[in-house]
SEVEX-486537 format. One record per atom (N, C-alpha, C): x, y, z; residue number from 1; atom name. Coordinates in steps of 0.2 Angstrom, whole numbers, plus 2048, in hexadecimal, padded with zeros to 3 digits. Layout:
<rs>
[[X, Y, Z], NUM, "CA"]
...
</rs>
This chain:
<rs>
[[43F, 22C, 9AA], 1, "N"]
[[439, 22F, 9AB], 1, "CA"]
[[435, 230, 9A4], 1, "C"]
[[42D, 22F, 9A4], 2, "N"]
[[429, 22D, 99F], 2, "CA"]
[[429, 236, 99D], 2, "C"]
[[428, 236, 995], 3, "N"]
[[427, 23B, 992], 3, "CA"]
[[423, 23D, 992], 3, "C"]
[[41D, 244, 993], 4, "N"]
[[416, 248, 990], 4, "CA"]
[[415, 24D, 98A], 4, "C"]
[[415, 247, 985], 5, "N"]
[[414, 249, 97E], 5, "CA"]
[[40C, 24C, 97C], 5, "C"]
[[40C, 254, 97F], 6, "N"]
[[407, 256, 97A], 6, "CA"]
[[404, 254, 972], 6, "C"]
[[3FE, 24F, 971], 7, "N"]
[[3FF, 24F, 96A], 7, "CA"]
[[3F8, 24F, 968], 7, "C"]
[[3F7, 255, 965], 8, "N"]
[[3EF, 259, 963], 8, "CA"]
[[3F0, 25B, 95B], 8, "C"]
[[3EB, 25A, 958], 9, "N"]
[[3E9, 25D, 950], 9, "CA"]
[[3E5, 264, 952], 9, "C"]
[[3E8, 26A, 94E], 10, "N"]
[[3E8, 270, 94F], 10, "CA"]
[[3E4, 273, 948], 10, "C"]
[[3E5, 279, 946], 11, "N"]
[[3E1, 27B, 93F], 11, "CA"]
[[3E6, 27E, 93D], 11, "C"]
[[3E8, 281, 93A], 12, "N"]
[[3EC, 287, 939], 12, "CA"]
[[3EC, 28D, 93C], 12, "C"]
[[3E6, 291, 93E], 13, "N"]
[[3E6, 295, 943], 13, "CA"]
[[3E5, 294, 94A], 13, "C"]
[[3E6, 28F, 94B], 14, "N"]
[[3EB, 28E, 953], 14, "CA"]
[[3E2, 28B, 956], 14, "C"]
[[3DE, 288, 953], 15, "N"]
[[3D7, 285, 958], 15, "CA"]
[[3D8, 27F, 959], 15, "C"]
[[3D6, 27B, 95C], 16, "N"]
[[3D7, 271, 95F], 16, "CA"]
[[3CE, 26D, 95D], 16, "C"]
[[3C7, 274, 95C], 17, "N"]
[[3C5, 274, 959], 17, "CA"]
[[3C0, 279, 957], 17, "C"]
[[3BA, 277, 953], 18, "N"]
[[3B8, 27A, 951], 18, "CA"]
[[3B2, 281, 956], 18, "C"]
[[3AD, 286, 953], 19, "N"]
[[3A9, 288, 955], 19, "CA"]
[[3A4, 286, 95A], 19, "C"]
[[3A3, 282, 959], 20, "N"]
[[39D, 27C, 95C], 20, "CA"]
[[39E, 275, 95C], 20, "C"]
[[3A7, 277, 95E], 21, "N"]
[[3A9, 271, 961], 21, "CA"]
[[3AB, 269, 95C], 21, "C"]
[[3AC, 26B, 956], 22, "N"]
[[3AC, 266, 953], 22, "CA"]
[[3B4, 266, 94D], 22, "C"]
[[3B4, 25F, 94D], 23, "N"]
[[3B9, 25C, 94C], 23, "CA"]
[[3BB, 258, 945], 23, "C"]
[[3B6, 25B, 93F], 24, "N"]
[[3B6, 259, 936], 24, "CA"]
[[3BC, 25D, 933], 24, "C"]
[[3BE, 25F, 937], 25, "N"]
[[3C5, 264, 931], 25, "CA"]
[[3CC, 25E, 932], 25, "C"]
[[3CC, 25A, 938], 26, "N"]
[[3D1, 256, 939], 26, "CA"]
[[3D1, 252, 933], 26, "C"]
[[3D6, 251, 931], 27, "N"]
[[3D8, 24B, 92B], 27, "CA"]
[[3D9, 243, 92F], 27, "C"]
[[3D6, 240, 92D], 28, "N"]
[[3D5, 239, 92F], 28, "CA"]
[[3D6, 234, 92A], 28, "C"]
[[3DA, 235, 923], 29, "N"]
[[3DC, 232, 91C], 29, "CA"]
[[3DF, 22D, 91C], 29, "C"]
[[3E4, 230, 920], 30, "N"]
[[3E9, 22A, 922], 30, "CA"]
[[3EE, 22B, 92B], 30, "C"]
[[3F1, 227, 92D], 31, "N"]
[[3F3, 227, 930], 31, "CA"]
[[3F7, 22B, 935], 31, "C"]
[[3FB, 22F, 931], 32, "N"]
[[3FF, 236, 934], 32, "CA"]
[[404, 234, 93A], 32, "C"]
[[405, 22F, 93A], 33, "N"]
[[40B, 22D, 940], 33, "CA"]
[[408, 22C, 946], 33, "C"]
[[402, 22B, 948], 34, "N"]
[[3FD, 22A, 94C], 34, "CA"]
[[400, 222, 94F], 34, "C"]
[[400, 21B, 94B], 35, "N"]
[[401, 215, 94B], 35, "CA"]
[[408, 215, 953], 35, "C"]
[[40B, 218, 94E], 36, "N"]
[[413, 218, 951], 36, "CA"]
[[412, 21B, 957], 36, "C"]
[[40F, 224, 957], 37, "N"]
[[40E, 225, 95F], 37, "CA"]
[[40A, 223, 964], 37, "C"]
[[404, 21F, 962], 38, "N"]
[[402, 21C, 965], 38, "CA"]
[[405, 215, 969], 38, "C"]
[[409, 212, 966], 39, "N"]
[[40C, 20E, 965], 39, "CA"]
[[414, 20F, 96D], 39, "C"]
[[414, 214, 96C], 40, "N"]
[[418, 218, 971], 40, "CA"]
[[415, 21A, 979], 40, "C"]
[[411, 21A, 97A], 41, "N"]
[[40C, 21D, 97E], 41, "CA"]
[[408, 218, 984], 41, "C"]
[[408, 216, 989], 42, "N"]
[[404, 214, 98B], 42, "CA"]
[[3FF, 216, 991], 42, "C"]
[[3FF, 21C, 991], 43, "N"]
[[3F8, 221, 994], 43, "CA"]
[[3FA, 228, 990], 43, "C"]
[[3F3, 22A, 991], 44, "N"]
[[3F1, 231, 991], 44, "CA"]
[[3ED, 235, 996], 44, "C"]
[[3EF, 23B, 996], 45, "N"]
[[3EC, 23F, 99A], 45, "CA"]
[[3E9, 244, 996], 45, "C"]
[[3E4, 245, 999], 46, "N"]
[[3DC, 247, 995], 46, "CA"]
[[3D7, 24E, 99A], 46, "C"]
[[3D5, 252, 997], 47, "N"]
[[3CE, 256, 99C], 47, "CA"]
[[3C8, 252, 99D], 47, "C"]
[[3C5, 254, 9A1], 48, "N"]
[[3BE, 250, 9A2], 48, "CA"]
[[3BA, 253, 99D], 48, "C"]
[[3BA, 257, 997], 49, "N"]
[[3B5, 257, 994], 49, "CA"]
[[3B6, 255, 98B], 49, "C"]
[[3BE, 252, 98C], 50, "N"]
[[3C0, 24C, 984], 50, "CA"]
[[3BF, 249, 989], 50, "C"]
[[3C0, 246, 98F], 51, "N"]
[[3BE, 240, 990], 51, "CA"]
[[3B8, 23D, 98D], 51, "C"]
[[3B1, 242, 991], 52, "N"]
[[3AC, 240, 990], 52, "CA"]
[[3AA, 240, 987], 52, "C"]
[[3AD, 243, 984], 53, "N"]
[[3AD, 244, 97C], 53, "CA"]
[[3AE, 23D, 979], 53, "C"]
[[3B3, 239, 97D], 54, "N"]
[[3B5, 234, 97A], 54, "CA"]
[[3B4, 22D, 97D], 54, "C"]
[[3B0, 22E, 986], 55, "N"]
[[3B0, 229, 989], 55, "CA"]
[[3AA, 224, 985], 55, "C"]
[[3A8, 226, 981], 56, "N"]
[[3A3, 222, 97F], 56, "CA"]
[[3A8, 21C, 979], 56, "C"]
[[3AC, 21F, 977], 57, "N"]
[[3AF, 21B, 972], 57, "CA"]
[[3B8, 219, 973], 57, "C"]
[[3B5, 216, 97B], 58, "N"]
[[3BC, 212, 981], 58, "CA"]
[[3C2, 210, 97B], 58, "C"]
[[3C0, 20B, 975], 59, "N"]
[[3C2, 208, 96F], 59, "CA"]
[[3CA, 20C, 96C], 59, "C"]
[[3C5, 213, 96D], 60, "N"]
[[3CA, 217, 969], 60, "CA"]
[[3D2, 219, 96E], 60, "C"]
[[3D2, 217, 973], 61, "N"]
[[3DB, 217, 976], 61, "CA"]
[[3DC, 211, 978], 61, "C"]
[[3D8, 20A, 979], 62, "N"]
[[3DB, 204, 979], 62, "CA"]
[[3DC, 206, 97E], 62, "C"]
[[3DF, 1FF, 981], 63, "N"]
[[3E2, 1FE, 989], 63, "CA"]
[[3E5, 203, 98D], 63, "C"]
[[3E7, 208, 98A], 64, "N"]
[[3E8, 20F, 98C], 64, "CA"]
[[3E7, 210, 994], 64, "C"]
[[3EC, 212, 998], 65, "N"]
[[3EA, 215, 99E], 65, "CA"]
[[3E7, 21C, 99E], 65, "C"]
[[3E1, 21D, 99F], 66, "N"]
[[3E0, 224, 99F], 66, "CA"]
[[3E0, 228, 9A6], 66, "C"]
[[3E3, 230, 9A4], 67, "N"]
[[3E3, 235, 9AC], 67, "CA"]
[[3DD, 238, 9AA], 67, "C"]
[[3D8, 239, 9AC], 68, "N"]
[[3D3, 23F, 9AB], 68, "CA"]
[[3D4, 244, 9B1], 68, "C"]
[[3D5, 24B, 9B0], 69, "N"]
[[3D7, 253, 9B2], 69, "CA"]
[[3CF, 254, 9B4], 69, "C"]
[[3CE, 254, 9B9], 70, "N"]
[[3C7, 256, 9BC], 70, "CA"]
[[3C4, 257, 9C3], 70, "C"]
[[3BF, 25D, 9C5], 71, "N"]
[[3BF, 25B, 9CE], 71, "CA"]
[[3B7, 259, 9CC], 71, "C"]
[[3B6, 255, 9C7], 72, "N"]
[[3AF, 255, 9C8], 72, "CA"]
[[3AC, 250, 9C6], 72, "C"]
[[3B0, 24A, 9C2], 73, "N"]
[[3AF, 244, 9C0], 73, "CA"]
[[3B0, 241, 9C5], 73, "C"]
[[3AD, 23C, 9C7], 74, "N"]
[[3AD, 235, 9CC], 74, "CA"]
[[3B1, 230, 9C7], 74, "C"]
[[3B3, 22E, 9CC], 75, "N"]
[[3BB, 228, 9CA], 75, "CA"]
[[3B4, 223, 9C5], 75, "C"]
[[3B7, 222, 9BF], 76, "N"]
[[3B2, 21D, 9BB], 76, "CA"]
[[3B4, 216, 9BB], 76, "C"]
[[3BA, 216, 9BE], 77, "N"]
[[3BE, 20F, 9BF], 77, "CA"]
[[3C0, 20E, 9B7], 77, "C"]
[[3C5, 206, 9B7], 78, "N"]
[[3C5, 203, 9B3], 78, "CA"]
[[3CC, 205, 9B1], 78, "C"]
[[3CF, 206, 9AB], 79, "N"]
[[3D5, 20B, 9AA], 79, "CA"]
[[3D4, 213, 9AA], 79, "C"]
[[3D0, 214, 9AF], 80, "N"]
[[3D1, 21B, 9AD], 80, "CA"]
[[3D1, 21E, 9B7], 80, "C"]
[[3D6, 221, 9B6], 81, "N"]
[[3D9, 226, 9BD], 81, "CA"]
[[3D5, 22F, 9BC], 81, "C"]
[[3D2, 230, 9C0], 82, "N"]
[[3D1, 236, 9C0], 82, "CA"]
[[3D7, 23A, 9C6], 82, "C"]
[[3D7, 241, 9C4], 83, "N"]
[[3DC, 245, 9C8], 83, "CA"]
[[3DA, 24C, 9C8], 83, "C"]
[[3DB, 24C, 9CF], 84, "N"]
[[3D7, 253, 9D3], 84, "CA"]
[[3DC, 25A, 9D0], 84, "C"]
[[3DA, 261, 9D0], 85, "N"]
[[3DE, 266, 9D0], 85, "CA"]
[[3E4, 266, 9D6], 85, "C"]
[[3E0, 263, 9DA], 86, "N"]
[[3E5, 264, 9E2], 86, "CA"]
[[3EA, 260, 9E2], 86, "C"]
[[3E9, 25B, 9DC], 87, "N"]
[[3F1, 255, 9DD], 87, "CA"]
[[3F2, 255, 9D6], 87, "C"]
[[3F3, 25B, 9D3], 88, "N"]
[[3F4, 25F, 9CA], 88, "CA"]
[[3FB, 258, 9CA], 88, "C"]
[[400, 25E, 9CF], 89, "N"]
[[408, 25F, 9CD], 89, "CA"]
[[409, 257, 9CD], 89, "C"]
[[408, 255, 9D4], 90, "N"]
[[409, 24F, 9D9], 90, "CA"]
[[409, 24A, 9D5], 90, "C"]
[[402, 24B, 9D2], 91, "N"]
[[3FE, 243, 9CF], 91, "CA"]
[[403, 243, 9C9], 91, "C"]
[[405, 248, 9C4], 92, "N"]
[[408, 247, 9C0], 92, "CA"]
[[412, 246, 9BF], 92, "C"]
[[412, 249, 9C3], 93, "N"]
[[419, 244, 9C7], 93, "CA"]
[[419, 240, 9CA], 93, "C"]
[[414, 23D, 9CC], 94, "N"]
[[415, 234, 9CD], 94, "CA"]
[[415, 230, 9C8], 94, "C"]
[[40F, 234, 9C5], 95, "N"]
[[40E, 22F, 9BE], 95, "CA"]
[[413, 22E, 9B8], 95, "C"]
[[417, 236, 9B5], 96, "N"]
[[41D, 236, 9B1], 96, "CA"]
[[422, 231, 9B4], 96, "C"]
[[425, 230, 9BB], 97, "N"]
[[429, 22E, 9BF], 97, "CA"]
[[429, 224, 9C2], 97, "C"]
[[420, 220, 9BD], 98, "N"]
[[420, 21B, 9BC], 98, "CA"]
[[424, 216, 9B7], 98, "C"]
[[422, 211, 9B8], 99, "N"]
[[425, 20E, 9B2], 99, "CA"]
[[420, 20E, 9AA], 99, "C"]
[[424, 20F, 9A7], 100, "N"]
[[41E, 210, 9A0], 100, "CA"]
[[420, 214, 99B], 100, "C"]
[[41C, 214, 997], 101, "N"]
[[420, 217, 990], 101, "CA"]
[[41C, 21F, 990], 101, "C"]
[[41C, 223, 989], 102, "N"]
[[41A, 228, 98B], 102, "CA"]
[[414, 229, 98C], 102, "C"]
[[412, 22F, 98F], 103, "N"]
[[40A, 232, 990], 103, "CA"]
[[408, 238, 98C], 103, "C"]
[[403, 234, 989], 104, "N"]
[[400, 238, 982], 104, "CA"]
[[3FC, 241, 985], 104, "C"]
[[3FC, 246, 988], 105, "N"]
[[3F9, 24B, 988], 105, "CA"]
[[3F4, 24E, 983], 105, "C"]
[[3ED, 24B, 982], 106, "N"]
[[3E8, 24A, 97E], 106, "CA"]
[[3E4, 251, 97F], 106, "C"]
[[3E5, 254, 984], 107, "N"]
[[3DF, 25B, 985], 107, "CA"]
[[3DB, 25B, 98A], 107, "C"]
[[3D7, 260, 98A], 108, "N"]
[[3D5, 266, 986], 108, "CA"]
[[3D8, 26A, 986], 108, "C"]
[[3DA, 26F, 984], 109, "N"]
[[3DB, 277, 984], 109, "CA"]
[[3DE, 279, 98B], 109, "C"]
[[3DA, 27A, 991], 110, "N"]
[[3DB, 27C, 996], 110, "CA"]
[[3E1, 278, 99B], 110, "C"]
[[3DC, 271, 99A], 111, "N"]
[[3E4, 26C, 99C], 111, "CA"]
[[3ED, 26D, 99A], 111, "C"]
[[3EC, 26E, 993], 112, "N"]
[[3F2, 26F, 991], 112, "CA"]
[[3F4, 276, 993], 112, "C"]
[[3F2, 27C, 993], 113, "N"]
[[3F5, 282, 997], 113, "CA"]
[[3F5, 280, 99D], 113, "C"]
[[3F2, 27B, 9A1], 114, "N"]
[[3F6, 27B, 9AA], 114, "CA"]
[[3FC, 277, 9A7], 114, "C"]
[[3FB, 272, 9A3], 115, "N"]
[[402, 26F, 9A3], 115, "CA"]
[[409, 272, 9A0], 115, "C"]
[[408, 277, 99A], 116, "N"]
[[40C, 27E, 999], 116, "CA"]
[[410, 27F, 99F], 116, "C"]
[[409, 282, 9A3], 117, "N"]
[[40C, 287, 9A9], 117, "CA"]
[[410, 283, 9B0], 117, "C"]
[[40F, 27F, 9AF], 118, "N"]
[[414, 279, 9B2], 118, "CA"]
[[418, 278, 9B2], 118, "C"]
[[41C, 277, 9A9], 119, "N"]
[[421, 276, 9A6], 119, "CA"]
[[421, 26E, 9A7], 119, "C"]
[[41A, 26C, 9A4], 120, "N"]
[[41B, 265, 9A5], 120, "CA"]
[[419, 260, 99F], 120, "C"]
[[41B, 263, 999], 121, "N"]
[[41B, 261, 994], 121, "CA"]
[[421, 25E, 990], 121, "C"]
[[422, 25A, 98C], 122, "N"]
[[42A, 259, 98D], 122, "CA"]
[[42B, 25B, 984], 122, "C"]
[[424, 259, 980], 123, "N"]
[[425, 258, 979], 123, "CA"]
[[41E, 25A, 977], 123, "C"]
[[41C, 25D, 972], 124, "N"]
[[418, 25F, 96E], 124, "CA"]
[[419, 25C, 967], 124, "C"]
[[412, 25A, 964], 125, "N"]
[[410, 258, 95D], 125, "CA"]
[[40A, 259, 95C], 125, "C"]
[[40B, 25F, 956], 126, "N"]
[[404, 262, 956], 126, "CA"]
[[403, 262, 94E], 126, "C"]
[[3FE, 25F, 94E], 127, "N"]
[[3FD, 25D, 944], 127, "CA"]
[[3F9, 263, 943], 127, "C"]
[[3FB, 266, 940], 128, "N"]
[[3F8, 26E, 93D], 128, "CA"]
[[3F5, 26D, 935], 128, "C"]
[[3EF, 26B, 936], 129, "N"]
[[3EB, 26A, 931], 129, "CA"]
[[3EA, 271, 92C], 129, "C"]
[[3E9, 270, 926], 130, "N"]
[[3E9, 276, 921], 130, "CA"]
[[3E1, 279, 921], 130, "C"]
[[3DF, 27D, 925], 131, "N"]
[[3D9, 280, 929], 131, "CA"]
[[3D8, 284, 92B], 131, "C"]
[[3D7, 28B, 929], 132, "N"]
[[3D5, 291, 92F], 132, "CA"]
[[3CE, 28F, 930], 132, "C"]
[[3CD, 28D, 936], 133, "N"]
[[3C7, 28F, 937], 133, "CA"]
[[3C3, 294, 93B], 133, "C"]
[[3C6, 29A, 93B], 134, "N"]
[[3C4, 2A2, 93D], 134, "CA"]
[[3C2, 2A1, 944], 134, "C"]
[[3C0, 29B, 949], 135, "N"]
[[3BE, 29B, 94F], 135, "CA"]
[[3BB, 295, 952], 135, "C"]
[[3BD, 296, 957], 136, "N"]
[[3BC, 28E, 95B], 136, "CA"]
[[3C0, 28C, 962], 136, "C"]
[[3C6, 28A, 965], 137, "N"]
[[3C7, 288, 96A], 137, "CA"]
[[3CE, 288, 969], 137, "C"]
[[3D3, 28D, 96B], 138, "N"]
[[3D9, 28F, 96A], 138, "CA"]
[[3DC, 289, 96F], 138, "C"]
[[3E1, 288, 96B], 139, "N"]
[[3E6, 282, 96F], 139, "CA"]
[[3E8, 283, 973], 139, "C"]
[[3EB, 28A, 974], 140, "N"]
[[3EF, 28E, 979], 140, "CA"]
[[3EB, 293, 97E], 140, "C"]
[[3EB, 291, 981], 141, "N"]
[[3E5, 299, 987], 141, "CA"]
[[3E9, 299, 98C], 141, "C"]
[[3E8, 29E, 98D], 142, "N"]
[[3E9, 2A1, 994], 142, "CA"]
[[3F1, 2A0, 995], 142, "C"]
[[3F6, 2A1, 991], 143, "N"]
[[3FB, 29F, 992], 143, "CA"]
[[400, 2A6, 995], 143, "C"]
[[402, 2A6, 99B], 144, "N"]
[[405, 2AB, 99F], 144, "CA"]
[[40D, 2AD, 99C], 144, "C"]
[[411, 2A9, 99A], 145, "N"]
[[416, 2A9, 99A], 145, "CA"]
[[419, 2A4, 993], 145, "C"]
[[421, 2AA, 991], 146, "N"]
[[422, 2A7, 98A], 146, "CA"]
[[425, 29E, 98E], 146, "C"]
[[423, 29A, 987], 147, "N"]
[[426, 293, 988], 147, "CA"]
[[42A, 293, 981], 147, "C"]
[[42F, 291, 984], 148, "N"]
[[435, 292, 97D], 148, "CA"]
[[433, 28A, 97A], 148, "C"]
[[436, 288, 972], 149, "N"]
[[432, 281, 971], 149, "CA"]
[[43A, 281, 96C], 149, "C"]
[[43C, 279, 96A], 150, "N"]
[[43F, 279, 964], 150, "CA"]
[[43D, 273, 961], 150, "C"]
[[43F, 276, 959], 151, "N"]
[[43B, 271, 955], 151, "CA"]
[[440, 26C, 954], 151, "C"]
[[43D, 266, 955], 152, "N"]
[[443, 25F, 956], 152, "CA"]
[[440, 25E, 94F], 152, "C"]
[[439, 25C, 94D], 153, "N"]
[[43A, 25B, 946], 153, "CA"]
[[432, 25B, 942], 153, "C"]
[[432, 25E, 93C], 154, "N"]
[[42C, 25E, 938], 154, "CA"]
[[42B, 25A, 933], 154, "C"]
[[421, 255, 932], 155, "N"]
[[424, 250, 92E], 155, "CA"]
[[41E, 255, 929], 155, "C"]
[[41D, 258, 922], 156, "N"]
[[418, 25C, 91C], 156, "CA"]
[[414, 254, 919], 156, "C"]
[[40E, 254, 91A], 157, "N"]
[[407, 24F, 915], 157, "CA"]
[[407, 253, 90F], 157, "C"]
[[407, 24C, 90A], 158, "N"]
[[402, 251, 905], 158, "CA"]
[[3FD, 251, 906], 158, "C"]
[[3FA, 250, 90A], 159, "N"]
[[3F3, 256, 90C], 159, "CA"]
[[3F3, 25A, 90E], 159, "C"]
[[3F8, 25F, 911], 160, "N"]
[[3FA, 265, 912], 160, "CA"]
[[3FC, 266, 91A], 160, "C"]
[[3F6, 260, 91D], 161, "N"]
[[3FB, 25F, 924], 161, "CA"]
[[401, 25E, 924], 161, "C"]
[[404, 261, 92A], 162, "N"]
[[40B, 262, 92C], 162, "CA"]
[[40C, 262, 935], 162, "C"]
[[411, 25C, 938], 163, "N"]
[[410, 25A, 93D], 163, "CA"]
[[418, 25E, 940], 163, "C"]
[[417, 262, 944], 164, "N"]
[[41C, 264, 947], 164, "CA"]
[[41D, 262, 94F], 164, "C"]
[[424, 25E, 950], 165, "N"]
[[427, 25D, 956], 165, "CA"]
[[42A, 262, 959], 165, "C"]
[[428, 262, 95F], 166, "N"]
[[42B, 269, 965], 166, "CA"]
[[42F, 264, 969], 166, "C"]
[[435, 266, 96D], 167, "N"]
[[435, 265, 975], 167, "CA"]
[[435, 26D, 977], 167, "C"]
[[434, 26C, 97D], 168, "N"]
[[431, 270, 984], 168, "CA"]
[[438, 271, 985], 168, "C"]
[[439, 27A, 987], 169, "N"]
[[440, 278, 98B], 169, "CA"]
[[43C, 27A, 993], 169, "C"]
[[440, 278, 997], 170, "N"]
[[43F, 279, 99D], 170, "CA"]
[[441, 281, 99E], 170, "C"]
[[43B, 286, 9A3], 171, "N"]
[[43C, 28B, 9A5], 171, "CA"]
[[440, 28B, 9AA], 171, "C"]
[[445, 292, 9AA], 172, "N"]
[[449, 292, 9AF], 172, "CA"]
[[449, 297, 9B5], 172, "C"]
[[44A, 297, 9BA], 173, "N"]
[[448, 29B, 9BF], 173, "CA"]
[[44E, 29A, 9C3], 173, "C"]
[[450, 2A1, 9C5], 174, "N"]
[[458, 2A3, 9C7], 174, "CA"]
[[455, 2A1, 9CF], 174, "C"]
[[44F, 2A2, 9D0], 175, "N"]
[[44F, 2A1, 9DA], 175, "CA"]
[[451, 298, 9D9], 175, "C"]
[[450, 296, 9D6], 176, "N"]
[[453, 28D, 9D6], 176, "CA"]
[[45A, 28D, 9D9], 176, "C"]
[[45C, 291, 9D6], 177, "N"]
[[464, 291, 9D9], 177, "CA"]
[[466, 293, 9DE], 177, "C"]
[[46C, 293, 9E2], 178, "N"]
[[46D, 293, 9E9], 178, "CA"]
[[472, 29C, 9E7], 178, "C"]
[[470, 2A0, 9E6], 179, "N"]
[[476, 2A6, 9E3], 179, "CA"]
[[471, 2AC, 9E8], 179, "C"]
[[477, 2B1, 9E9], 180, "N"]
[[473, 2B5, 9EB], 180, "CA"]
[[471, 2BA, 9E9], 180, "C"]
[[46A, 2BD, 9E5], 181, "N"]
[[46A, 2C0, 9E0], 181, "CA"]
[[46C, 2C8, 9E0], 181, "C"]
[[470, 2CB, 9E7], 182, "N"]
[[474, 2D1, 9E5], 182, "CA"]
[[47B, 2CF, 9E2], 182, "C"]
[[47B, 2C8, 9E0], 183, "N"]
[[484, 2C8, 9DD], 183, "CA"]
[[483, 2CD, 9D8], 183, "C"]
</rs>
């Protein structure tokens, strides 16, 4: 089964971006292990509103299969699959369950807490840039429930970014079990 590696540039105080939606605080200097995850990946699953951010500049993910998360976008064809809310779970267990390497989890915000509350992320890498920027667009919304995370591994830049690896553990629920809960 293919991997759902969360991989987004955050600030230090936990925003994806700025107040007015922008994205100059990111370090673009060099590379940051970018080549290599890229490299590993061969779709991503996106919102309909990075999509359109970025459908202008196709270039920027290469051959990439892309999913865009939307009930409002018309199928643009081409490499690119759109997916309704009504086949969230469905369309994303067909798709982890192809043949293929891993699938990049690009964003937005809101995307990423449906996929949270799913429990349908498998790995996080979050490059936490050296930047408060006091307001903007918090990574994490609307999150109902703790998600436990362990740190497999962090790599420190000297430019002060610092890239921390998560896996996800899976939540557990006692009604999965076949027990009867007066034991």
């Amino acid at each position: 089964m293919r991997k759902i590696i969360l991989n987004l540039a955050m600030s230090l105080d936990g925003y994806i971006e700025g107040p007015n939606g922008e994205y100059d605080w990111c370090f673009a200097d060099q590379d940051y292990g970018m080549e290599e995850f890229t490299n590993n990946t061969d779709a991503i699953f996106i919102g309909r509103k990075s999509y359109e951010l970025i459908a202008a500049e196709p270039e920027m993910f290469g051959p990439k299969k892309l999913y865009v998360f939307s009930d409002t976008l018309q199928q643009p064809g081409g490499n690119v699959e759109v997916i309704r809310s009504t086949d969230f779970v469905d369309a994303i267990e067909r798709i982890r369950h192809e043949e293929g390497l891993n699938i990049w989890l690009f964003g937005g915000a809101s995307l990423v807490s449906k996929f949270i509350e799913h429990d349908l992320i498998n790995e996080m890498m979050l490059s936490v840039h050296p930047v408060i920027l006091g307001a903007g667009k918090p990574l994490f919304q609307d999150i109902k429930e703790r998600t436990e995370l362990t740190l497999i591994k962090h790599i420190p830049y000297d430019t002060g970014l610092v890239q921390l690896y998560y896996t996800t553990k899976p939540k557990f629920d006692l009604s999965m079990l076949d027990i009867d809960p007066n034991f």
